[in-house]
N, C-alpha and C positions, 0 to 999 in steps of 0.2 A: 420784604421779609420781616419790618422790625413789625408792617402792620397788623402781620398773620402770626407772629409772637405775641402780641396785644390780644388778640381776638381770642388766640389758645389761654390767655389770661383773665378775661372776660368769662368765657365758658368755665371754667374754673372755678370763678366767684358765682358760679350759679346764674349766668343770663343763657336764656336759650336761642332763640335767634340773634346769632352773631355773624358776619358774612367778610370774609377778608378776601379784595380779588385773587386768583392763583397770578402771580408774578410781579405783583404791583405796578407800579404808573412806569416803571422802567420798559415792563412786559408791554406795556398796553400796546395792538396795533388794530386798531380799527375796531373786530369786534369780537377777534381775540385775542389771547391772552398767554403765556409760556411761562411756567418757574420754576424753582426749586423744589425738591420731594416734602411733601404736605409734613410738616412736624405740628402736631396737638401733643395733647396730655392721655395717648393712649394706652389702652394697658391699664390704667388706673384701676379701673372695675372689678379688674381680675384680682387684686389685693384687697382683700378684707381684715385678715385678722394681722398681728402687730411681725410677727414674722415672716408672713407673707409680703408687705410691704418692704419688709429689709431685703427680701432674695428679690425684689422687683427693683429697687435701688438698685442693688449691688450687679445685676444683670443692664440695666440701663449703663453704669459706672463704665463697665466694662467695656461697653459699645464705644462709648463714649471714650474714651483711652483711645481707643483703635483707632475710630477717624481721624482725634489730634495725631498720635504720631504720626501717621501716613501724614497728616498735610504736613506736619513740622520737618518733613525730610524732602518735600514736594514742590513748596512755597517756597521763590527766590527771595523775597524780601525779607531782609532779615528780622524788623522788628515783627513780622507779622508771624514768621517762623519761631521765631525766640518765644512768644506769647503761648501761641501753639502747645508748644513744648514744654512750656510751664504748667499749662491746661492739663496736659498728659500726665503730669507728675502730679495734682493736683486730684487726678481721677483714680489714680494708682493708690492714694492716700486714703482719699473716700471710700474704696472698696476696704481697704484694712479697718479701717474706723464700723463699717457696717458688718463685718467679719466679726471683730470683737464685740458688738452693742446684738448679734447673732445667740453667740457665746454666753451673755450672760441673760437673755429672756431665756434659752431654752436650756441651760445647765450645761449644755456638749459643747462640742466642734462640730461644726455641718459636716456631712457624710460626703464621701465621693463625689457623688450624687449633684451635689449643691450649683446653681441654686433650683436647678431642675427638678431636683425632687420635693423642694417646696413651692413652688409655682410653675403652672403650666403659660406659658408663652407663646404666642405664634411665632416662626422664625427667632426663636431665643438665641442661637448665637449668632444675629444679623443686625442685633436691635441695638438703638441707644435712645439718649435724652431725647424727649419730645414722642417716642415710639418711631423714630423713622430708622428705615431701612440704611445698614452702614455703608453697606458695596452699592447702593445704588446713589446714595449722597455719596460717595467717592466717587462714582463715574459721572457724577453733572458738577463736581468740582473743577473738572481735567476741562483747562482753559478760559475760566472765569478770572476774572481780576480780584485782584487781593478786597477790593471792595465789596464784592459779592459773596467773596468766602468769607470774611466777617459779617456781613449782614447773617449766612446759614450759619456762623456758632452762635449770635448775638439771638437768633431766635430757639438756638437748640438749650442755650443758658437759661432763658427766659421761660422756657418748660420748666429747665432741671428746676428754678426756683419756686416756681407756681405749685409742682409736684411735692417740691419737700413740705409746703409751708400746708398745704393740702391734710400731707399724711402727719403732720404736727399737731391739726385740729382735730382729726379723725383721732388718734389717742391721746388727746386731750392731759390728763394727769399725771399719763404714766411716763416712767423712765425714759421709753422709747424716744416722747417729745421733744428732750429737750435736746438729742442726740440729730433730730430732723431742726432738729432749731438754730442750730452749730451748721447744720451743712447747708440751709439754706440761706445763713448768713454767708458762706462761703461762696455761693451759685451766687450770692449777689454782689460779692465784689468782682469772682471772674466779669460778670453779666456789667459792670460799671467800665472795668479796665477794658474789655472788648468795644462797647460801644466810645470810648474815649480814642480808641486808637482809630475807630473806624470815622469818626469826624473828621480826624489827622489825615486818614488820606484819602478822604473825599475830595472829588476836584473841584 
């Protein structure tokens, strides 16, 4: 997982053949392979202009919430629950932060609507960090070990950061930036404290 986080990093910085196995060496059997639901940096494309980029956040954010809570109520271990649950609170925060930096590009409150009626999505209330599917990363969570559901947020973190630091370059001057610059200094401490704890219970 951390390899196929790297590679959606890689792709990122602009390399085009990047190849990370599905499942990594854990998966490996003979001469196939099994893993976790594929998380890139998708969706991106579909953002262009500086508002469009905020409802594509704020819709990731979102997803993003949902799978933390469900594990933080899910997962026996406390410290990896406790984490979790912080993540959740953490994501709930980021939507408010992309809510208001919403607010002052475009002079209103987003309509009803939001963020739907500023960017179109595939499966938009399914989706989180990385672009992956949430109800289907919740069903390949159901009986993995704490090591494995850290390895899928440590790769889902490692989008959110690659993504923010992306659309920071992409508006470059403006206001917007320094609001994706804040959050992906934030995606990179969750992305430190996840990977620290998942060395903790490596066996």
């Amino acid at each position: 997982m951390r390899s196929r986080a790297a590679a959606a990093t890689l792709e990122g910085a602009g390399l085009e053949k990047v190849y990370s196995m599905e499942g990594g060496i854990r998966a490996w059997k003979g001469l196939t392979a099994k893993g976790a639901p594929e998380a890139g940096i998708a969706y991106f494309s579909a953002a262009a202009r500086a508002e469009e980029m905020i409802a594509l956040a704020w819709l990731l954010e979102n997803g993003s919430r949902r799978f933390y809570d469900v594990l933080a109520h899910a997962i026996e271990d406390s410290d990896v629950a406790d984490l979790h649950r912080q993540l959740a609170g953490a994501e709930e925060r980021h939507k408010a932060t992309l809510l208001d930096l919403y607010k002052k590009l475009v002079g209103a409150a987003p309509d009803v609507g939001f963020p739907q009626s500023v960017i179109s999505v595939e499966n938009e209330d399914d989706v989180m960090e990385g672009g992956m599917n949430v109800t289907e990363a919740l069903q390949w969570v159901k009986g993995k070990s704490v090591t494995e559901i850290l390895e899928l947020s440590v790769a889902l973190e490692t989008n959110s950061y690659d993504l923010y630091l992306n659309m920071k370059r992409r508006l470059k001057d403006q206001p917007s930036a320094e609001v994706f610059r804040v959050l992906s200094g934030e995606e990179k401490e969750h992305l430190e404290r996840l990977s620290a704890l998942l060395e903790k219970k490596l066996p």
